[in-house]
MIKOL-576574 format. One record per residue: residue in one letter; x, y, z of N, C-alpha, C, O in turn. Coordinates in steps of 0.1 Angstrom, whole numbers, plus 2048, in hexadecimal, padded with zeros to 3 digits. Each point is the difference from the previous one (the first is absolute). Last residue first. Layout:
BEGIN
AXYZXYZXYZXYZ...
This chain:
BEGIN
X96A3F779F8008057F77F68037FE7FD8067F5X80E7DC83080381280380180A7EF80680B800X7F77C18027F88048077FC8108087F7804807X8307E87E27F17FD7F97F58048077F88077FAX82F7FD81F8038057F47F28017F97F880A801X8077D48218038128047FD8077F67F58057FFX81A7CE7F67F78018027F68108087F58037FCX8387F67FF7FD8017F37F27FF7FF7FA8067F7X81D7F082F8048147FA7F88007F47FB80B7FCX8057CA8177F78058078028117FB7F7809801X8277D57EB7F27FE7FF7F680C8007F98067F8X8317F681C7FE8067F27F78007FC7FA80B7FCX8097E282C80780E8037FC8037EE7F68077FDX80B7CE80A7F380A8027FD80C7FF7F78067FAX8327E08017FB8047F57EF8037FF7F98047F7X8277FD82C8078087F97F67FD7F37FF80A7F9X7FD7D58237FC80A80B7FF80F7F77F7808801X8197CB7EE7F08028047FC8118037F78077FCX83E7F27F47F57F38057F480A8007FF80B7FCX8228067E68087FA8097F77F48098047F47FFX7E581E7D980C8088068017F480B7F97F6801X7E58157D38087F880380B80880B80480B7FDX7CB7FC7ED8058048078107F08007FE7F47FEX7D08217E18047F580680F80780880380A7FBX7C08037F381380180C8077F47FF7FC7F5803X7D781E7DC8087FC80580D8028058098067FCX7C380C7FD80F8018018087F780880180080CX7CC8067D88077FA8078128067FF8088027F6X7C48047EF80B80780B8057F980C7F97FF80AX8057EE7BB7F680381180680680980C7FE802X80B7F17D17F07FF8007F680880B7F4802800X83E7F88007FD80C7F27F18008047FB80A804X8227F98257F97F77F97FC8047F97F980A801X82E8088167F38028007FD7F67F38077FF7F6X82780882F7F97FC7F77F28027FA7FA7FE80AX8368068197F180A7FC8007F77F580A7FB7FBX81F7F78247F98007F47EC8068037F77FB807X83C8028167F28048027FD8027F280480B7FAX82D7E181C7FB80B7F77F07FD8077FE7FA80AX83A7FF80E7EF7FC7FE7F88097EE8068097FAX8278038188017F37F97F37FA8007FC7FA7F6X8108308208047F48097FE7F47F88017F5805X7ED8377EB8157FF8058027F480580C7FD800X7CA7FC7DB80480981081380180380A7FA7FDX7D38027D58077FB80880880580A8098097FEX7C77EF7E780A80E80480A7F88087FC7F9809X7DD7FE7CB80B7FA80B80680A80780380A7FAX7D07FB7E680D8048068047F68097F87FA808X7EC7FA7C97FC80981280C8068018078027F6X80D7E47EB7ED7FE8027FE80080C8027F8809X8278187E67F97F77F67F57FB8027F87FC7F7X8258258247F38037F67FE7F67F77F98037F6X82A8078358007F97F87F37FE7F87FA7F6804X82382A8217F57FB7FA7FF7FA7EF8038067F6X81F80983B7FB7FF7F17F57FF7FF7F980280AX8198078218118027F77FC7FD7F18088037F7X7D680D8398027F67F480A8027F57FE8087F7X8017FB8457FD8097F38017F67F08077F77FEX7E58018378087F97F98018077F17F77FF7F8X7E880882A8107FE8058088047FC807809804X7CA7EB7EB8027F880E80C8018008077F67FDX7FD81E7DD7F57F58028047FB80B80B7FB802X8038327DE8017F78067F37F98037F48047FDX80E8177DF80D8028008057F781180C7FE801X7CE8057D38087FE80880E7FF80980A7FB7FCX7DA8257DC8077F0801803800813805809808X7D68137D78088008108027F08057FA7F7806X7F180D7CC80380E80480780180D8088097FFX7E77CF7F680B8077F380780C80380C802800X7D57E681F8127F580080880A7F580C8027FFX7C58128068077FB80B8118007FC8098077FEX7D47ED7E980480F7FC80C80280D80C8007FFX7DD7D780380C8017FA80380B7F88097FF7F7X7D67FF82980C7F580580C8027F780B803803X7C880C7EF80580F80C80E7F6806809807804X7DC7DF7DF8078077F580580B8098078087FAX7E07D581F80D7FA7F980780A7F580B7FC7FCX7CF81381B8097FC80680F7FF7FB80A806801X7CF7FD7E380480580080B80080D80B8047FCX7DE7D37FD80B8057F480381180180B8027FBX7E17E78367FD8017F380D8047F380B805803X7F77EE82D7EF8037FD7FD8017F77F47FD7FEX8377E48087FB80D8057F28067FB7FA7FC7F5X8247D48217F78057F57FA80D8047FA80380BX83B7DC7F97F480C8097F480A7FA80280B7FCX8227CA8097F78007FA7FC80E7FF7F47FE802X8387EC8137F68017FF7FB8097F68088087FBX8257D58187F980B7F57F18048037FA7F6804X8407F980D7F27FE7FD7FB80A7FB80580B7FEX8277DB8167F98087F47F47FD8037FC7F5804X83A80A8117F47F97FF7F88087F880480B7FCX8337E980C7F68067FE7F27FC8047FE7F4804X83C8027F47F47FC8057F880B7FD80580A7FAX82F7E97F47F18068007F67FB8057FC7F67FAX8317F87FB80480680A7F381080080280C803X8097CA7E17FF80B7FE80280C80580480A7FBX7F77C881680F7FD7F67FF8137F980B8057FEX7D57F182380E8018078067FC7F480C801802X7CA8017F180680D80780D80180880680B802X7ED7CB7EB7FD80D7F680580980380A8047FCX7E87DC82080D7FB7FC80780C7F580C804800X7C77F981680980580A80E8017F9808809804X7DA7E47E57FA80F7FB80C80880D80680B7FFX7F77C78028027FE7F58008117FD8078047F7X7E07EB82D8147FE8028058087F480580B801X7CC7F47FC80680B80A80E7FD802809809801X7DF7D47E98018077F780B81280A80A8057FCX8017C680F7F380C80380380D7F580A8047FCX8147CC7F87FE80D80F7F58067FF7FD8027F4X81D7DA7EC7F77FF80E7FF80780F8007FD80CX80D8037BF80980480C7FB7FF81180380680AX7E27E97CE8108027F980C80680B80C7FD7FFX7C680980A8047EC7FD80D7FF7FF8087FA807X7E38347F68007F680E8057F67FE8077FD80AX7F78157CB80C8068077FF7FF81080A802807X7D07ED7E080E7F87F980D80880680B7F9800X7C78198088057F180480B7FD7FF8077FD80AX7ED82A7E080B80480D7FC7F18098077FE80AX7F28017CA80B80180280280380D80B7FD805X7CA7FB7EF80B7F37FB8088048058037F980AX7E382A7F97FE7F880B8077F67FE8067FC80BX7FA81D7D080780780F7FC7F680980B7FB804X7DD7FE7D780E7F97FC80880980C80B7FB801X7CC80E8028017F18028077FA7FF8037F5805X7F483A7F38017FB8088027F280A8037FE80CX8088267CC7FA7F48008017F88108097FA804X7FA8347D48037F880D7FA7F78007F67FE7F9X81D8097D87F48078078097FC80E80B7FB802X8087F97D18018158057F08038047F88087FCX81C7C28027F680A7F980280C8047FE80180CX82B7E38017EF7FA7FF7F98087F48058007F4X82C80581F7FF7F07F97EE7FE7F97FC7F87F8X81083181F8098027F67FC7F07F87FC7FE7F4X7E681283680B7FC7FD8037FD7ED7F97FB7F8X7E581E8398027F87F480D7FF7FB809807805X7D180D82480E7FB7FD8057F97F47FD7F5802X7DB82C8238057FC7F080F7F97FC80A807800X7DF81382C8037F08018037F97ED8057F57FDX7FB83C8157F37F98028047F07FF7F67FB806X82D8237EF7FE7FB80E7F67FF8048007FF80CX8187EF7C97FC80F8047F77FF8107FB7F6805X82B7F27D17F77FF80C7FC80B80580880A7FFX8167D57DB7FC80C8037F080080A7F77F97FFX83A7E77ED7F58078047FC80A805807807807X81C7EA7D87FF7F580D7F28008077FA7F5801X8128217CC7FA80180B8027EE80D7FB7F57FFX8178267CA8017F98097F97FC8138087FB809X7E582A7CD80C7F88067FE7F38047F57FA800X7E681E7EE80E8087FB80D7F97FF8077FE7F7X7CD7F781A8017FA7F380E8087FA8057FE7F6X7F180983D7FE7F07FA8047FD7F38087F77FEX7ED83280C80A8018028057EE7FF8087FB7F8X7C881480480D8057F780C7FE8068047FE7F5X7E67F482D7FE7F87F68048077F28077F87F9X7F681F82C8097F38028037F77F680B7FA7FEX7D68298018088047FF80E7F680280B8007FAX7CB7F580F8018007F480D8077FD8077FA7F8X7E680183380D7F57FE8018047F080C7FE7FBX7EF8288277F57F97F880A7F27FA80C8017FEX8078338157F87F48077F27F77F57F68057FBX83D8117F37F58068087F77F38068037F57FEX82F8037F97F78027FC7F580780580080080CX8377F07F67F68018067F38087F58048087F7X82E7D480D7F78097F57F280080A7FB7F7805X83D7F17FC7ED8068077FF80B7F98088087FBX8207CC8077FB80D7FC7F58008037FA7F6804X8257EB8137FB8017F67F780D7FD7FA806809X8257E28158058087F37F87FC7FA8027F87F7X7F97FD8368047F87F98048027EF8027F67F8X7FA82C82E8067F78078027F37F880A7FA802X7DA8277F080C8047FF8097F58038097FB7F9X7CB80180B8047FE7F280B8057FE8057FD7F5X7E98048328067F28027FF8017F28047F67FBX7F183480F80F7FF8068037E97FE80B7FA800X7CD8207F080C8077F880D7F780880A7FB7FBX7CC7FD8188017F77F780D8087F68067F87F8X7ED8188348077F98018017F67F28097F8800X7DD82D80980E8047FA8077F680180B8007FAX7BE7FC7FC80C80380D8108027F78037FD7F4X7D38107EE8027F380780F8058098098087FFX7DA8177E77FA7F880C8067F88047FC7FD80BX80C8107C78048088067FC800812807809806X7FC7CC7DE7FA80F7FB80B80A80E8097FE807X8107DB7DE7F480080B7F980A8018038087F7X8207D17F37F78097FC7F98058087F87F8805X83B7EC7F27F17FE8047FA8117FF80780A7FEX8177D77DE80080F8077F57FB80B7F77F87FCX8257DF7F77FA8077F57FA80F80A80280080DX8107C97FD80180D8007F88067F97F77F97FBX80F7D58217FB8067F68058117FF80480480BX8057D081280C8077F57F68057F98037FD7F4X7EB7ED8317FD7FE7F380A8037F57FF7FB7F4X80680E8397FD7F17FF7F77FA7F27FA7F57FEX81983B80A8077F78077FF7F37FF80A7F97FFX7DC8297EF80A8037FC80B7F58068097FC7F9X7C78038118077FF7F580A8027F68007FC7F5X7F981083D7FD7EC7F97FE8007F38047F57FCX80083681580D7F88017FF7F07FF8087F77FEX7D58267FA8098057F880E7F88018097FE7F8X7CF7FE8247FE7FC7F18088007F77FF7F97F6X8008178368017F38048007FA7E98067F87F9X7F083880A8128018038017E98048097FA7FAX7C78187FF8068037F68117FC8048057F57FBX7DC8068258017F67FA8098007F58077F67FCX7ED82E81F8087F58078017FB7F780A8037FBX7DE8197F880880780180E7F880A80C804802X7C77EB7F58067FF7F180E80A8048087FE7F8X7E17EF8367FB80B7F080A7FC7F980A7FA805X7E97EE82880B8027F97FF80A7F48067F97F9X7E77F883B7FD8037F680D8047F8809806805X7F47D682580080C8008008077EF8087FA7FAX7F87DB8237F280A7FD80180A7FC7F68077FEX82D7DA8077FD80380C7F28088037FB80480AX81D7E67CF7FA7F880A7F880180B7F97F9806X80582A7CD8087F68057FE7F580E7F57FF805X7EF81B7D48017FE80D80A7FA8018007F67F9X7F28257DB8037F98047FD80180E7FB80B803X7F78047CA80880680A8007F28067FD7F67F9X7F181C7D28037FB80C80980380E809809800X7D37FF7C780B80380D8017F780E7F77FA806X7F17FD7D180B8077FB80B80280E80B7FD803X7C77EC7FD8107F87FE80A8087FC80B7FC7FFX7C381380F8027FB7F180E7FA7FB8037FE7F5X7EE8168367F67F67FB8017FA7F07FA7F87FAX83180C8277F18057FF7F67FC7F77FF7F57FBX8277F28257FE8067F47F380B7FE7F6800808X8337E581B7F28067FE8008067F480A8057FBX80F7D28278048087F67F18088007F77FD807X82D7EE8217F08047F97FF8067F580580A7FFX81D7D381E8048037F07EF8088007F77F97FCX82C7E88287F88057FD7FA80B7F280A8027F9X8137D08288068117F47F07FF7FF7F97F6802X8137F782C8007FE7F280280A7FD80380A806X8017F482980C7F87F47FD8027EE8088027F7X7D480283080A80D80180A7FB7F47FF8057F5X7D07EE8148087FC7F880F8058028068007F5X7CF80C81F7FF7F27FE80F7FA7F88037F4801X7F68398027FE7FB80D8017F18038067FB809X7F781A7CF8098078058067F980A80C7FD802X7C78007E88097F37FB8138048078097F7800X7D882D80C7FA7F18078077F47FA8047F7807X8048307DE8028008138007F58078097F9805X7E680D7D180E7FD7FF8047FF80D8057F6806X7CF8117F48027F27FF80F8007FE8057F5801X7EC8388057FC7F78068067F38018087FD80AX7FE81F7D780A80480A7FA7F780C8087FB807X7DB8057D180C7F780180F80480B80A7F9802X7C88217FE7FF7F180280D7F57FC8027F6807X7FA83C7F78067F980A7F97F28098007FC80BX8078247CD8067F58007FE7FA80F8087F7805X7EF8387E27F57F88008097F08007FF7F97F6X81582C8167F38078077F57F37F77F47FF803X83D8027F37FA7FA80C7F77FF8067FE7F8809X8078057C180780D80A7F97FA80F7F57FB801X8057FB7C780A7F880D80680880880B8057FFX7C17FD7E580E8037FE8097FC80E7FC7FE80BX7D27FF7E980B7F67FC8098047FE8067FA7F7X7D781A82C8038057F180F7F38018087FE809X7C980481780880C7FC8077FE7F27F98027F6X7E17E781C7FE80D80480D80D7FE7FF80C801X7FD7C27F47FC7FE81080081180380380380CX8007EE7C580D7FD8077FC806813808806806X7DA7F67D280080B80A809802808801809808X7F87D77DA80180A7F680380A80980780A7FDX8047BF80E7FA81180080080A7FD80B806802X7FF7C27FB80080D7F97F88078097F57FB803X82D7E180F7F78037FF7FB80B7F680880A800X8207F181A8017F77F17F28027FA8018047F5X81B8088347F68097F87FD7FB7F48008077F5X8277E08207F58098037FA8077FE8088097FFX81D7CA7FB7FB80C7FC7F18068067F67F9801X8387E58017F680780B7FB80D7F980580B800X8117CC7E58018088047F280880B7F48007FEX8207CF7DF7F580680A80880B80680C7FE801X8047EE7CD8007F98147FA80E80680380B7FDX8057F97D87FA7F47FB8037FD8137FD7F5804X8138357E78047F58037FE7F18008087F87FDX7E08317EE80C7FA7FE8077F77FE8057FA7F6X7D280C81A7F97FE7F68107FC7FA8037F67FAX7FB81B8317FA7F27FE8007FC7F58017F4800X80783A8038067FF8068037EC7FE80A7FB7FBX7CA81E7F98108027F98097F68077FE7F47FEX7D281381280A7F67F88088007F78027F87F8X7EA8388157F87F68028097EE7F78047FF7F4X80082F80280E7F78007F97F780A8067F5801X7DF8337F58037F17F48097FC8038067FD7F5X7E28138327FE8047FA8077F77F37FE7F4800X7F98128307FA7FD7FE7FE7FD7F17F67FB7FDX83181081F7F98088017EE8007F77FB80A7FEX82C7D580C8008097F47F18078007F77FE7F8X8347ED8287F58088017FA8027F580480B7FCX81B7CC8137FD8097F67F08088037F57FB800X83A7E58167F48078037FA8097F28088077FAX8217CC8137FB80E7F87F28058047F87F6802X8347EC8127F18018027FD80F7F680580C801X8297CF8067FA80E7FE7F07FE7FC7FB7F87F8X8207E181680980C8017FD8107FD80680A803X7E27CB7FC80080280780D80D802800807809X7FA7DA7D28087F980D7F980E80B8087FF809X7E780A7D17F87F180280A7FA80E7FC7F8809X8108347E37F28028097FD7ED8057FC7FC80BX82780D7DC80280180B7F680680980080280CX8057ED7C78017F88048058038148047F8808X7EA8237D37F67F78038047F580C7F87FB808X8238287E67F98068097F87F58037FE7FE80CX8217F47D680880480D7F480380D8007FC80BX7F37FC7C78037F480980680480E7FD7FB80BX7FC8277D47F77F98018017F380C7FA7FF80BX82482B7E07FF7F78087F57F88078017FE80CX7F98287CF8057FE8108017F27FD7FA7FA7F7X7F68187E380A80B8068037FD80680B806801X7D17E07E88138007FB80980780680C7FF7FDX7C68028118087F780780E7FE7FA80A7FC806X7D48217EA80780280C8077F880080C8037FDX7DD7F47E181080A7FE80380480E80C804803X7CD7DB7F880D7FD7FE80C80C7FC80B7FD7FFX7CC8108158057F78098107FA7F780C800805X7D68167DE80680B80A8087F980C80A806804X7DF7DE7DE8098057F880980B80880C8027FFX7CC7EF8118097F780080E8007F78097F8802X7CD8278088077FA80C80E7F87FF80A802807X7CF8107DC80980C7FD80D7F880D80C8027FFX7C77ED7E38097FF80C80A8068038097FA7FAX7CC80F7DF80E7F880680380380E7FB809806X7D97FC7CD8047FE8138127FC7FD8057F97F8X7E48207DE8047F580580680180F809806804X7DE8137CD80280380F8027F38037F97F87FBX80A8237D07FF7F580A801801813808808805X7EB8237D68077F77FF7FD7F38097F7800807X7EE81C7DC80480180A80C7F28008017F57FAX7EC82A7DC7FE7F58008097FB81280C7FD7FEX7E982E7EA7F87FB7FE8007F27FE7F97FA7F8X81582A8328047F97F37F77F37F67FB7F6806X7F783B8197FB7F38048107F67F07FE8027F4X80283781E7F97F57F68047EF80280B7FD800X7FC83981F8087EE7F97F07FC7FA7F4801804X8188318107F37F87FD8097F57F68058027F5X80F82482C7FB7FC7F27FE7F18048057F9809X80B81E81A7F480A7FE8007F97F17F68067FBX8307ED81C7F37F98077F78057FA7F67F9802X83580D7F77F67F67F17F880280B7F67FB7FCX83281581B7FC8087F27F87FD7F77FF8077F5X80E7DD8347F980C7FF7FB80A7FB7F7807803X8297D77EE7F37FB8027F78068037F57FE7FAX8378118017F87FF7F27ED7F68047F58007FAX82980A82A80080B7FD7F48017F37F68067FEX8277D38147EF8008057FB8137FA7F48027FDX8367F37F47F37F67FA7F58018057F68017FAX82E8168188008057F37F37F87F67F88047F7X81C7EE8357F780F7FF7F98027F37F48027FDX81C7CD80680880D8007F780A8007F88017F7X8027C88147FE80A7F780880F80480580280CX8017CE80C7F480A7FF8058097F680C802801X8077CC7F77FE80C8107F78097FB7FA7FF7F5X8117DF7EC7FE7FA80E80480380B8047FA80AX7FC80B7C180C80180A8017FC80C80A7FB806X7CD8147DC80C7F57FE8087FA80C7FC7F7808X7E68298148078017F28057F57FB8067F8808X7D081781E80C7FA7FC8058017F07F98017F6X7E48198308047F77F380E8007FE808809801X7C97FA8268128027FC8047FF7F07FB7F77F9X7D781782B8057FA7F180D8037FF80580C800X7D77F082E8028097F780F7F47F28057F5801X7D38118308057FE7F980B8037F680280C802X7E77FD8348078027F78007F67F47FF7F5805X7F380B8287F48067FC80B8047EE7FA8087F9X8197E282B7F77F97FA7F98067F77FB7F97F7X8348198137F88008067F37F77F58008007F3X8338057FC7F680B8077F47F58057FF7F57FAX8287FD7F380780180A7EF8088067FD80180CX8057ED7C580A7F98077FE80280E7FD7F6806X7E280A7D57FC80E8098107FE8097FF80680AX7EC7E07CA80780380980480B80780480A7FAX7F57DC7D87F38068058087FD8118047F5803X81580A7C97FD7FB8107FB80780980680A804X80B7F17C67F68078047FF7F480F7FE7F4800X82C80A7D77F57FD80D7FB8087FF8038097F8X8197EE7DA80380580F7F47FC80A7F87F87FBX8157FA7D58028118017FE80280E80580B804X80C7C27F87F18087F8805811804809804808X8137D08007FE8067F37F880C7FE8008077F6X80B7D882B7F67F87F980080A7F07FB7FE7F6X81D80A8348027F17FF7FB7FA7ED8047F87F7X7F883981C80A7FB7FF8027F27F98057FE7F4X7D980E8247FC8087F78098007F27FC8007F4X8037E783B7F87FE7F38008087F57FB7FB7F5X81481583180C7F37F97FA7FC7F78048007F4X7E28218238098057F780E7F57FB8098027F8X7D47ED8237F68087F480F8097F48028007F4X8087ED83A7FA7F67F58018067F58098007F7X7FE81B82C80C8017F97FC7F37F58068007F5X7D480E82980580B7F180C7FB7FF8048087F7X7E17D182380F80E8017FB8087F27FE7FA7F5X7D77E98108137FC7FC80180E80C7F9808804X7D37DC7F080980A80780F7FD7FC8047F57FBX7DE7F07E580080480F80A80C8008098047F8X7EE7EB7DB7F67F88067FD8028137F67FC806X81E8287CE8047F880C7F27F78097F6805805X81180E7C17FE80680F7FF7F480F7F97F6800X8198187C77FF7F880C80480580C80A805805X7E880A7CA8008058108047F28057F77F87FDX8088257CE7FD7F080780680781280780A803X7E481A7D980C7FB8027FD7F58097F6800807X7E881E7E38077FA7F980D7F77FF8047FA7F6X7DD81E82480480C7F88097F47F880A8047FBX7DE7EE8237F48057F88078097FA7FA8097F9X81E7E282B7FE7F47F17F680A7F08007FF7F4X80881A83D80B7FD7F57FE7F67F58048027F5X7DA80482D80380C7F880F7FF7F78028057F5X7F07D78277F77FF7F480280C7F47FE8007F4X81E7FC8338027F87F57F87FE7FB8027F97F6X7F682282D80B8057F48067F87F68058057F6X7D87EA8287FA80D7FB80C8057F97FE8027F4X80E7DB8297F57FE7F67FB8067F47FD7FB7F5X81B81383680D7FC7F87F37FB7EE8008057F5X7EA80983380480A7F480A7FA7F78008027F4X7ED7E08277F88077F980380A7F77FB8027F4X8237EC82E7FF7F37F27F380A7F88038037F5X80580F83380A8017F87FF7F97F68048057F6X7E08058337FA7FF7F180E8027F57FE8067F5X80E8048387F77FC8007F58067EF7FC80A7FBX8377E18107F780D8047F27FD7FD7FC7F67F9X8337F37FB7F17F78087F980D8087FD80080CX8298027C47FB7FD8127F57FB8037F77FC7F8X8138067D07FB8048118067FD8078027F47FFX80680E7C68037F680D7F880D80B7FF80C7FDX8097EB7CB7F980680B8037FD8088047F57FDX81880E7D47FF7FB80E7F38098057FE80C7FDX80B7F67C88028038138007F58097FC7F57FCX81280A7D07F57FB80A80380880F8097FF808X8078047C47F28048047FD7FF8087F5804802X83F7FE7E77F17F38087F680C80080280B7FCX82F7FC7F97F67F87F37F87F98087FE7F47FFX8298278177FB7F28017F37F47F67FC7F4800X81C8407FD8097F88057FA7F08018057F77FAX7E082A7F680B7FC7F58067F78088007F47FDX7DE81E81C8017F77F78087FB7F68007F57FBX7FF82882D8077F58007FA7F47F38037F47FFX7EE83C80C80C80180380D7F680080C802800X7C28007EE80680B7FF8118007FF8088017F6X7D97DF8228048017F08058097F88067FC7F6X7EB80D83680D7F68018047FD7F280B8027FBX7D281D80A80A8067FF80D7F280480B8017FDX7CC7EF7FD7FE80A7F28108038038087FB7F9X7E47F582B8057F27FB8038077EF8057F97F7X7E882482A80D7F98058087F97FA80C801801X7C780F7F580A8038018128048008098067FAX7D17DC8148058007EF80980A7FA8087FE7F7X7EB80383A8057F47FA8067FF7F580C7FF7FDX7D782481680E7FD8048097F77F980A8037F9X7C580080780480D7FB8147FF7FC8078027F6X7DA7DE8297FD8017EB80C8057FA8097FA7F9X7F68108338087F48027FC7FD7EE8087FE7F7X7DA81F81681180A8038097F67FB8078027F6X7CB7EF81480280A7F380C7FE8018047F67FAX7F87F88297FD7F47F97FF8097F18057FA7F6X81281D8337F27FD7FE8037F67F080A8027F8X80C8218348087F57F67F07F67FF7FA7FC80AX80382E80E80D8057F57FD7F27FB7FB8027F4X7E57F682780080E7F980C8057F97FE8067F6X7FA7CC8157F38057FD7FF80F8037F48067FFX8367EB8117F67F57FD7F68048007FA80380BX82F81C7F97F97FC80A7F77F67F18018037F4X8318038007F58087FE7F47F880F8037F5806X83180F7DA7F57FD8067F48048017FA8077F8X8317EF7E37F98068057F27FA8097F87F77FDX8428047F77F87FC7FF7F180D80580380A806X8297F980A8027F47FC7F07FB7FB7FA7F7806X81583380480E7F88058007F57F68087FD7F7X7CE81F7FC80780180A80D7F88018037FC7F5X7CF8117ED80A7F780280A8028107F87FF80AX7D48137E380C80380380B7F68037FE7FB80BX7C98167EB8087F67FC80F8047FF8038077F6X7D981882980A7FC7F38087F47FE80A7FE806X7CF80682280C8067FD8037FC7ED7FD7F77F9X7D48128278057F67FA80E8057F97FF8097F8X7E380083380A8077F68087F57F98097F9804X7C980681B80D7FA7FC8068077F97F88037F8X7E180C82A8027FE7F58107F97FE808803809X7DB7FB8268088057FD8048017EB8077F67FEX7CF7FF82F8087FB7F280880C7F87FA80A7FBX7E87EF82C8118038058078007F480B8037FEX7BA80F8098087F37F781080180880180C804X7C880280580F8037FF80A7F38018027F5806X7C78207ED80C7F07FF8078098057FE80C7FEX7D780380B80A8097FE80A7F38028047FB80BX7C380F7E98097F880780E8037FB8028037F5
């Protein structure tokens, strides 16, 4: 008798850090061993790097609501206590920006957060946090990849493990930042309706948990499977809240309106304005910049990677304040955080953070503010971004795609490629530079550019495009996508 099987073998990948942490598919890259393996690790080289500074022993554990997240979260705090160092590990789901205020708040060498943020159900994976209370530096997760192959000894006396509530302590430092009353007090008169997408995931009763008065939230519910696609804040998966904004649209023409979205793990965010229409961190960043410089009197450098729209250089000009650009990843935002003076820093996946907070993003504390700068001037978030470009005298539009190629050698014929035979036009349009701090930027005669990017962990190339409107930045898109595809 002759089985024939469809069964495909798994390639179990290399334990590998990334932007932000390391992932992995569930039950073949990222496994209940590995997560052992990882942890203590982890919690060896935080002490390493932050024990003098803070004389503790204790890590953070914290999860999302993935599926079996509290389990693993479980499994690394048993593997860390067994080396000897105290844990307190999270009684529920948080924001990774919790876990890293906690980390901070409370003193301890740093976090460990079981979290997959933005990728797909079938995803887990491990962040860590520093003292300090942002993510760690290349340089550290580096040393952590460098212990995986030796063999840790059990400490011969474990440390303590204690449940906490990572919620309320993180609720009260938000709220020291905004205008608390103002916002509460104009959802309750009716003057502004908040919507909250949180994409099924940990900012799950944030928002509520803040203010303390009721908010239209959706996707509230846990799904690991996030309904098939992926907890990140992009259109292609929102259009259950474009929905109900619409329809509250309709019902409502006069009011202010306000959609916020998070992903699955709170770091990042984006927006709806009244009219339905989608906002990215590439809008929100410049609405951000002048309400805190204006209606906050706050200063200090803003920060952006090298991805983020042109229009956030020009309202930091417009209100004198300096800029500093970065490769793509918020960590890098975040050294820079501890260097200087920082107003804020943002990257155009939806990452936002601030100079006053923790040198992380934080999504929840962005949603406060860009409330508090509707309220505060009681206009649509889209007025407010209209208002921008006419005091700058820059418009634009942007976008980005994904584009997965057949394989890593691909990705190494791409960028023998870009080395060896520089570009010299794009859709037209001849290129007057190129900018190399991560990928290529090419910037066009006409002031548009087209960012190449390649993904450290996986074959994937990234596009992102900024030019004059929609039409012009397909046009780029679409050469680029060609390009890749004719190599």
């Amino acid at each position: 008798m002759t089985v024939h099987s469809s069964f495909v073998p798994i390639t179990v990948n290399p334990i590998k850090f990334g932007t932000d942490g390391w992932r992995g598919v569930i039950a073949a890259d990222f496994t209940f061993e590995r997560v052992a393996l990882v942890a203590p690790i982890a919690a060896q080289v935080l002490a390493k790097e932050y024990g003098n500074h803070t004389n503790s022993r204790t890590v953070i554990v914290g999860h999302d609501r993935r599926f079996m997240a509290e389990t693993f979260a479980r499994t690394a705090a048993e593997a860390v206590r067994a080396m000897g160092f105290d844990v307190l590990l999270t009684e529920t789901f948080a924001p990774t920006p919790a876990f890293s205020w906690a980390a901070k708040k409370f003193n301890a060498l740093g976090a460990i957060v079981l979290t997959a943020s933005h990728n797909p159900g079938s995803y887990l994976g491990l962040k860590v946090k520093g003292a300090f209370g942002g993510s760690v530096s290349p340089e550290v997760t580096k040393q952590i990849e460098a212990l995986l192959d030796e063999k840790l000894s059990p400490a011969a006396q474990p440390g303590k493990l204690e449940m906490f509530n990572p919620w309320p302590s993180y609720c009260e430092g938000l709220r020291s930042k905004v205008n608390i009353d103002q916002i509460c007090s104009a959802i309750k008169e009716g003057k502004l309706t908040v919507f909250a997408d949180v994409m099924h995931g940990a900012a799950a009763t944030g928002i509520e948990q803040i203010l303390g008065v009721p908010v239209k939230e959706i996707n509230s519910d846990r799904d690991p499977l996030f309904e098939g696609g992926a907890p990140e804040p992009l259109p292609k998966y929102l259009s259950k809240l474009f929905q109900v904004m619409k329809e509250y649209r309709a019902n409502n023409p006069d009011s202010l309106s306000v959609g916020l979205v998070f992903d699955g793990d709170s770091d990042r965010v984006a927006a709806v304005d009244g009219q339905g229409n989608f906002l990215s961190s590439q809008v929100l960043i410049p609405i951000l910049i002048e309400h805190l410089a204006t209606k906050r009197g706050m200063n200090g450098e803003v920060v952006k990677t090298v991805s983020g729209s042109d229009l956030i250089p020009k309202v930091a000009a417009h209100y004198q304040l300096p800029i500093f650009e970065t490769a793509v990843g918020y960590k890098y935002i975040a050294d820079r955080m501890l260097e200087t003076s920082v107003l804020l820093g943002g990257e155009e996946s939806g990452g936002i953070g601030y100079g006053t907070h923790i040198p992380e993003r934080d999504a929840l504390l962005s949603a406060l503010y860009v409330l508090e700068a509707v309220v505060e001037s009681g206009k649509d978030l889209s007025e407010l971004y209209r208002n921008l470009q006419e005091k700058t005298n820059f418009s634009s539009a942007y976008d980005r795609i994904d584009l997965p190629l057949a394989s890593m050698d691909v990705r190494s014929r791409l960028l023998q490629q870009l080395q060896n035979q520089p570009v010299k036009e794009i859709a037209g349009q001849s290129v007057v530079d190129c900018n190399k701090i991560d990928g290529y930027k090419f910037r066009l005669a006409d002031g548009s550019w087209l960012m190449i990017r390649f993904s450290g962990t996986e074959p994937v190339l990234r596009l992102y495009c900024e030019a004059a409107n929609l039409d012009e930045v397909h046009k780029r898109l679409n050469w680029a996508n060609d390009w890749a595809n004719s190599v």
